[in-house]
C-alpha positions as CSV (number, residue, x, y, z in Angstrom):
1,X,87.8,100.3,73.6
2,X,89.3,98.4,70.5
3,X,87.2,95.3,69.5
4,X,88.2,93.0,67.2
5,X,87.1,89.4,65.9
6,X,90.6,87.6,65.6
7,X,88.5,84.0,64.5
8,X,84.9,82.0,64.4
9,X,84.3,78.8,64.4
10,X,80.7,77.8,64.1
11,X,78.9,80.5,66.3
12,X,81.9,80.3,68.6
13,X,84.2,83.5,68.4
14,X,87.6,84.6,69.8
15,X,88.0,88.2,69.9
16,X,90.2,91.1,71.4
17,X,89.0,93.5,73.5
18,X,91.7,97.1,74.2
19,X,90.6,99.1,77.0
20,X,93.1,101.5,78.9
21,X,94.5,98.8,81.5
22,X,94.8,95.8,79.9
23,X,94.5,93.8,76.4
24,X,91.5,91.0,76.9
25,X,91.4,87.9,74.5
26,X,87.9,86.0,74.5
27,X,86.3,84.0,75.3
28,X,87.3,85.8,79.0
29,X,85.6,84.5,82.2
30,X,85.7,87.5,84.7
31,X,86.4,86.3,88.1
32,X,84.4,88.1,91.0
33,X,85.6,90.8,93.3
34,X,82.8,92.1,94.9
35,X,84.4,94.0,97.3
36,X,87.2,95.0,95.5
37,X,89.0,91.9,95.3
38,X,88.6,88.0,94.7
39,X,87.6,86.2,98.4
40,X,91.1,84.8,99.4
41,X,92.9,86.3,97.1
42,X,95.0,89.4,96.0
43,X,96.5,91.4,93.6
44,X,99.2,89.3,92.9
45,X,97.8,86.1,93.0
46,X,95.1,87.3,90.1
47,X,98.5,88.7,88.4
48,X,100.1,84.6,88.5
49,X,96.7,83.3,87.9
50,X,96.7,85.8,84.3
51,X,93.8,87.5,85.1
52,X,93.1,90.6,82.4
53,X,89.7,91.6,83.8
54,X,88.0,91.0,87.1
55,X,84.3,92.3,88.6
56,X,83.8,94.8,90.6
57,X,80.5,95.5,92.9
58,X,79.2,99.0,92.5
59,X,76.8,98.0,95.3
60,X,78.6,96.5,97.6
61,X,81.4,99.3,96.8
62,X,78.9,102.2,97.0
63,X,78.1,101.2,100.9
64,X,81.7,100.3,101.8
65,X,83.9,102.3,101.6
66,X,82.4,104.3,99.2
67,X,83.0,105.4,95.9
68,X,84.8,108.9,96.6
69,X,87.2,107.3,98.6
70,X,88.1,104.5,96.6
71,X,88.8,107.9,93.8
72,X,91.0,109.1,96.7
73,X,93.2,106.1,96.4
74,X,93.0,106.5,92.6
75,X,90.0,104.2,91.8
76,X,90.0,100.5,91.9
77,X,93.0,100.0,90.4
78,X,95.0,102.1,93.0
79,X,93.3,101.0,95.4
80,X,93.5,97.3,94.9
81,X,96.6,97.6,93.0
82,X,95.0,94.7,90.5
83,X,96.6,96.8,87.3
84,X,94.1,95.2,84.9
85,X,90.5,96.0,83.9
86,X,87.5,96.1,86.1
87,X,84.2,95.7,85.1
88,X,81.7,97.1,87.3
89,X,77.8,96.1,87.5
90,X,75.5,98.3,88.5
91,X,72.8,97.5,91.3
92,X,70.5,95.8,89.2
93,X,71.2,92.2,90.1
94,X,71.3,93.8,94.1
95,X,67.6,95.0,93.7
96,X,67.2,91.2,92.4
97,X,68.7,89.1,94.9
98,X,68.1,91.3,98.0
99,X,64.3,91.7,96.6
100,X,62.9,92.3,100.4
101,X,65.4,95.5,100.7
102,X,65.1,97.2,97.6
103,X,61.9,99.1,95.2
104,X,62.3,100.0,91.4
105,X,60.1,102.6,90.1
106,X,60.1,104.2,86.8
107,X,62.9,106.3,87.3
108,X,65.4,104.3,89.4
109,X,65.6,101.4,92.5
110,X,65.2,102.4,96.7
111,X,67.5,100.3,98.2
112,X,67.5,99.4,102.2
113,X,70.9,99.1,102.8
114,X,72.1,95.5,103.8
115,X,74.6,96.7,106.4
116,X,72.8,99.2,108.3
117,X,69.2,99.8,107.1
118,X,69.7,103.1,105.4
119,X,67.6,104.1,102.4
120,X,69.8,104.8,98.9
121,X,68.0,105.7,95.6
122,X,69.9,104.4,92.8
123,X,69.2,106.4,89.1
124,X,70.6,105.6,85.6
125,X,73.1,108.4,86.4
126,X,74.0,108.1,89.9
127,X,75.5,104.4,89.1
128,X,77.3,106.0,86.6
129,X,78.8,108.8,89.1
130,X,80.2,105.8,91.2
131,X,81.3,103.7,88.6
132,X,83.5,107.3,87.3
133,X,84.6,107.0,91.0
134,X,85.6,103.4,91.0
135,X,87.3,104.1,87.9
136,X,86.5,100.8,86.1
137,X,87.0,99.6,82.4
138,X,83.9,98.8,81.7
139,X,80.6,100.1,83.2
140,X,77.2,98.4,83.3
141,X,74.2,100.2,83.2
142,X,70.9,100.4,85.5
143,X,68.7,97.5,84.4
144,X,65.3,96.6,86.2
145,X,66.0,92.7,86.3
146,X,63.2,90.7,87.3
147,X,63.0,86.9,89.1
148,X,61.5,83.7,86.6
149,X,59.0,82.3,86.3
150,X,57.2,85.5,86.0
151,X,54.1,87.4,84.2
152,X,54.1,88.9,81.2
153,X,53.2,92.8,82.7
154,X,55.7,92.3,84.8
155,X,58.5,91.1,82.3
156,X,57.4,94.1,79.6
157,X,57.6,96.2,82.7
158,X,60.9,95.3,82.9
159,X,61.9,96.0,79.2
160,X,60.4,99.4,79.5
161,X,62.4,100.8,82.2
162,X,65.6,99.1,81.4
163,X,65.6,100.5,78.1
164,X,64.0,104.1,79.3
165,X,67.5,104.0,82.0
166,X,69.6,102.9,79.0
167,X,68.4,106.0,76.9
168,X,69.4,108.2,80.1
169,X,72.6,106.6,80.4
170,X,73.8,106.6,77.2
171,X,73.1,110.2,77.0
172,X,74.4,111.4,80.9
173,X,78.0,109.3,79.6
174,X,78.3,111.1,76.2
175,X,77.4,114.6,78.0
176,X,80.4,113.7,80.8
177,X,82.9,112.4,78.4
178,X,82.8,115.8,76.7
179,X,83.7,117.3,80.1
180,X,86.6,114.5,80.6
181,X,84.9,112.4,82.8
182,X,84.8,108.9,81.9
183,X,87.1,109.7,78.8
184,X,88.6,106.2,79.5
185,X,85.8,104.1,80.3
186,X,83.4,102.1,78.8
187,X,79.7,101.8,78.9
188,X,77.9,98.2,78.1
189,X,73.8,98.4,78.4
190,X,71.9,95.3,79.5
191,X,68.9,93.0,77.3
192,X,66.4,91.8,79.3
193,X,63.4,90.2,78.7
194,X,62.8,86.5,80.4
195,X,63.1,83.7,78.5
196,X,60.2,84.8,76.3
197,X,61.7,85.0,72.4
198,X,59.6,87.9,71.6
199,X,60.4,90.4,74.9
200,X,64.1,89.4,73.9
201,X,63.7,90.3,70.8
202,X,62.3,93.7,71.9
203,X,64.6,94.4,74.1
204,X,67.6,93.5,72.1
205,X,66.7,95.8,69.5
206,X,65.5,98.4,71.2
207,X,69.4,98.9,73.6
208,X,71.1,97.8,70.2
209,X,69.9,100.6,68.3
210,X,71.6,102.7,70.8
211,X,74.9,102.5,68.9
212,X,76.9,104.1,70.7
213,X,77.3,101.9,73.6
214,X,80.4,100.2,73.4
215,X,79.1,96.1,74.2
216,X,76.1,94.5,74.9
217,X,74.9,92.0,77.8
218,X,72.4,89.3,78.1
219,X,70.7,89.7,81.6
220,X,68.1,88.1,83.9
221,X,69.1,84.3,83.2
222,X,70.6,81.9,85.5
223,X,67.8,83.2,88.1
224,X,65.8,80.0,88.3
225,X,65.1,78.8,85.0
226,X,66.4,75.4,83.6
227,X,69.5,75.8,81.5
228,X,67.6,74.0,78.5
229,X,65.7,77.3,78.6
230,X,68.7,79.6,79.4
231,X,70.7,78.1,76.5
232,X,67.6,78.6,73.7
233,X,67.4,82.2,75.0
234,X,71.0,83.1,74.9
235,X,70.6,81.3,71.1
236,X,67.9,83.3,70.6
237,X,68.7,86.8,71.6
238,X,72.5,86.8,70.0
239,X,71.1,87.1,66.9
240,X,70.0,90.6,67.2
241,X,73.3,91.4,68.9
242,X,75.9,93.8,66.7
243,X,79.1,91.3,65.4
244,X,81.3,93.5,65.6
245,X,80.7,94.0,69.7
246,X,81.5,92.3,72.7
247,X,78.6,89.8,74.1
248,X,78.5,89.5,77.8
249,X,76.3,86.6,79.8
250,X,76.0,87.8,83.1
251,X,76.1,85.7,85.5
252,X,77.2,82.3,84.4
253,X,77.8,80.0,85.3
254,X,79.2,76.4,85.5
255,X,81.8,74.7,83.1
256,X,79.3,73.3,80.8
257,X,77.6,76.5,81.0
258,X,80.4,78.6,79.7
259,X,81.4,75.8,76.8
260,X,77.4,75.5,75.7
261,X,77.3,79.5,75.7
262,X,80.6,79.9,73.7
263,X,79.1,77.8,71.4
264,X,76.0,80.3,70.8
265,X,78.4,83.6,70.5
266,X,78.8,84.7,73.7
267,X,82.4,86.6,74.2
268,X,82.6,87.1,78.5
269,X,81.0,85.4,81.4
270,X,81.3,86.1,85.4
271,X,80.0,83.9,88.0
272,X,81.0,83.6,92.0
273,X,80.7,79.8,91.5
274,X,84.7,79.0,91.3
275,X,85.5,80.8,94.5
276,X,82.1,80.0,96.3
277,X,82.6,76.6,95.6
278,X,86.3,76.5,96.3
279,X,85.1,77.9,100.0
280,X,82.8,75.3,100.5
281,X,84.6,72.4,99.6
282,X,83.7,71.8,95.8
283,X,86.7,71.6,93.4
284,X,86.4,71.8,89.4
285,X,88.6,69.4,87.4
286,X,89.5,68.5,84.1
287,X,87.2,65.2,84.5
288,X,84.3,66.9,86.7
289,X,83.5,68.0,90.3
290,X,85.9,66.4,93.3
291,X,84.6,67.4,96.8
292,X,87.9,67.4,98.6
293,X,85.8,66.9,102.0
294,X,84.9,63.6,101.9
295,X,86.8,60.9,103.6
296,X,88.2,58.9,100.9
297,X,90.7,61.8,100.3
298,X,92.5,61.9,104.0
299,X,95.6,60.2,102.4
300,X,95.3,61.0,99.4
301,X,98.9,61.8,97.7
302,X,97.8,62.9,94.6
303,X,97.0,66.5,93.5
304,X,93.2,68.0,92.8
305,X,93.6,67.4,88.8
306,X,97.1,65.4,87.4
307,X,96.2,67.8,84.3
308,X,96.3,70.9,86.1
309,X,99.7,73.0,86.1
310,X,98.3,75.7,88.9
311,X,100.3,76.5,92.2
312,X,97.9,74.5,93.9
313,X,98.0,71.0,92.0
314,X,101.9,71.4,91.5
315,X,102.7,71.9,95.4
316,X,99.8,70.1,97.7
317,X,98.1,67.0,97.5
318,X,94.3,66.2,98.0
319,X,95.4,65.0,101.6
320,X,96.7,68.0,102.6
321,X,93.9,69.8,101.2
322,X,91.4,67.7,103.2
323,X,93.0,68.5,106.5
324,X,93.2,72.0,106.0
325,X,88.8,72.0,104.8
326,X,88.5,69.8,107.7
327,X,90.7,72.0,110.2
328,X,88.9,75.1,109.0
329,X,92.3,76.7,108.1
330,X,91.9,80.1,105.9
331,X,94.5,78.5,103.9
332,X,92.0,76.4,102.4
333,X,90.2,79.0,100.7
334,X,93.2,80.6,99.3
335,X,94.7,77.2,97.9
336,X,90.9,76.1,96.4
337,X,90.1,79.0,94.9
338,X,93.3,79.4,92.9
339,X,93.0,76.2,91.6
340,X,89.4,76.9,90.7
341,X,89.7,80.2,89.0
342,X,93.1,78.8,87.2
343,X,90.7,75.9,86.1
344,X,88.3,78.4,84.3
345,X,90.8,80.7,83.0
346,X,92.7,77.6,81.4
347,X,89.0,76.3,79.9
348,X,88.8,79.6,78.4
349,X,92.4,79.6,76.6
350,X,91.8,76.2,75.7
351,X,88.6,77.3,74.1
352,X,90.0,80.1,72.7
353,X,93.0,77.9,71.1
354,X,89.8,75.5,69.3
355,X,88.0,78.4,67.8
356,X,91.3,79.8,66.3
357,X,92.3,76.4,65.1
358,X,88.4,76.2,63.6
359,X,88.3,72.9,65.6
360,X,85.4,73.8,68.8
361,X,83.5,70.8,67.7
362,X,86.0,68.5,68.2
363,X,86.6,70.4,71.5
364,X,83.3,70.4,73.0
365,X,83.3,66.5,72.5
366,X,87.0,65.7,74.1
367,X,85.4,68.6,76.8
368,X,82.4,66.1,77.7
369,X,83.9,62.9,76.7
370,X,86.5,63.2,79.6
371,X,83.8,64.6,82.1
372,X,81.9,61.8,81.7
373,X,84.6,59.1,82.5
């Protein structure tokens, strides 16, 4: 990976990130393809939209179809045929969010798989073996990421294992890349630690001093605590984060989320929240949220946003759009969520265009001021 910081302005940084598949300029919003692809859409729709980078589930992929056959196919990228980079999480935020089906101990997480019951022990290395499989760009490593509130043994609990499986990671993915394996990819480790400054201090500088992964994430936020908090932590911890690598929020969010984060340093984001919402009826817009459901819109001429230039907005109006949510036609989700993920991908060119132009205070204002109309 080649990493470099093109321009700053405040905290707020635009950067370039090289991997083997694709050239990523930052601030980069990740859109979510849990199962190998973005709900709705494909490929070539990701390809019009200008995607660079989109998630990948190594959960979700793990159970179905697996990770050796997605290698048979030539990893995700064959398989999908998306020819840009992947990023692939790990199983952490699984354990998390399917809490009743899964244990962590001290040397990895039982999981009770969600489709059929059946027990799977994820390690530090054997997320690593599928994400060599899947054949992503960037791989995350095993974290132990923990629900907030919380209590504080639980939370240094946390902190001790994650950075216990980072020191095995690093280590398994410098022993493979001398055998070839994962020659190509990239390894990111994961800071934990609540919203508590001093455990994210901890943390932060205990994965940090592991130099050679190649970026750094800020997990375990945006699992319940207010965003006041989330945005003092992400403040907080960036501070012990190297410059001159890339900052990941996991995660997050919602517009205001990505632009308040940007502002603290933070260089990528993911979030289901463009495509969820698009599915359920919620459409982001240059001057806020429109729920395309509701009545008022039935005859509606105009498009979802008269600033937006996606295929969406330039071919169907709010009307159509309507019927289709209200007929329950699949064509719905594809049309909503391409306008959604265009609308975050344009936020983060536009934000990259402020920082270059030193000018992201003037930005975030004009960002607000027309949200609030």
């Amino acid at each position: 990976m080649q990493f470099t910081i093109d321009a700053t302005s405040q905290k707020a940084r635009a950067c370039t990130i090289v991997t083997a598949h694709s050239t990523i300029q930052t601030p980069v919003f990740m859109p979510v393809g849990t199962q190998g692809t973005v709900k709705a859409l494909d490929a070539n729709d990701m390809l019009e939209l200008g995607a660079k980078i989109i998630l990948g589930n190594t959960y979700h992929l793990y159970l179905r179809p697996g990770g050796k056959t997605v290698k048979k196919f030539g990893g995700l990228h064959g398989f999908s045929k998306f020819p840009n980079s992947f990023l692939t999480d790990s199983g952490g935020f699984q354990a998390f969010s399917l809490s009743s089906n899964s244990k962590p101990d001290e040397k990895g997480i039982m999981f009770k798989s969600h489709i059929d019951g059946s027990k799977h022990y994820f390690t530090p290395q054997s997320v690593l073996d599928t994400q060599y499989d899947l054949g992503s760009d960037i791989m995350m490593i095993l974290d132990d990421l923990v629900a907030l509130p919380n209590t504080q043994e639980r939370i240094s609990k946390s902190i001790e294992r994650t950075t216990a499986w980072a020191k095995e990671a690093i280590e398994y993915h410098m022993s493979q890349k001398e055998k070839g394996i994962g020659a190509n990819q990239n390894i990111f480790a994961i800071i934990q630690g609540g919203t508590d400054k001093n455990f994210r201090k901890q943390s932060a500088e205990q994965l940090c001093a592991l130099s050679d992964y190649d970026g750094f994430a800020i997990g375990g936020l945006s699992v319940g605590e207010p965003n006041a908090d989330m945005y003092e932590t992400v403040e907080w911890t960036t501070q012990f984060m190297p410059q001159d690598k890339p900052r990941y929020l996991m995660g997050v969010g919602t517009p205001e989320d990505l632009i308040e984060n940007i502002e603290r340093g933070v260089d990528m984001f993911d979030c289901v929240m463009p495509t969820r919402n698009a599915r359920n009826g919620t459409l982001f817009t240059t001057f806020g949220r429109l729920n395309i459901k509701k009545a008022e819109y039935k005859e509606d001429m105009t498009p979802i946003d008269e600033a937006c230039d996606c295929y969406t907005c330039k071919n169907f109006s709010k009307g159509y759009l309507n019927h289709l949510f209200r007929a329950k036609e699949i064509t719905y989700f594809r049309l909503g969520s391409i306008h959604n993920i265009h609308y975050y991908l344009s936020l983060m060119k536009q934000a990259r265009e402020a920082i270059l132009a030193d000018n992201w205070i003037e930005f975030k204002k004009d960002f607000y001021a027309k949200r609030s109309k």
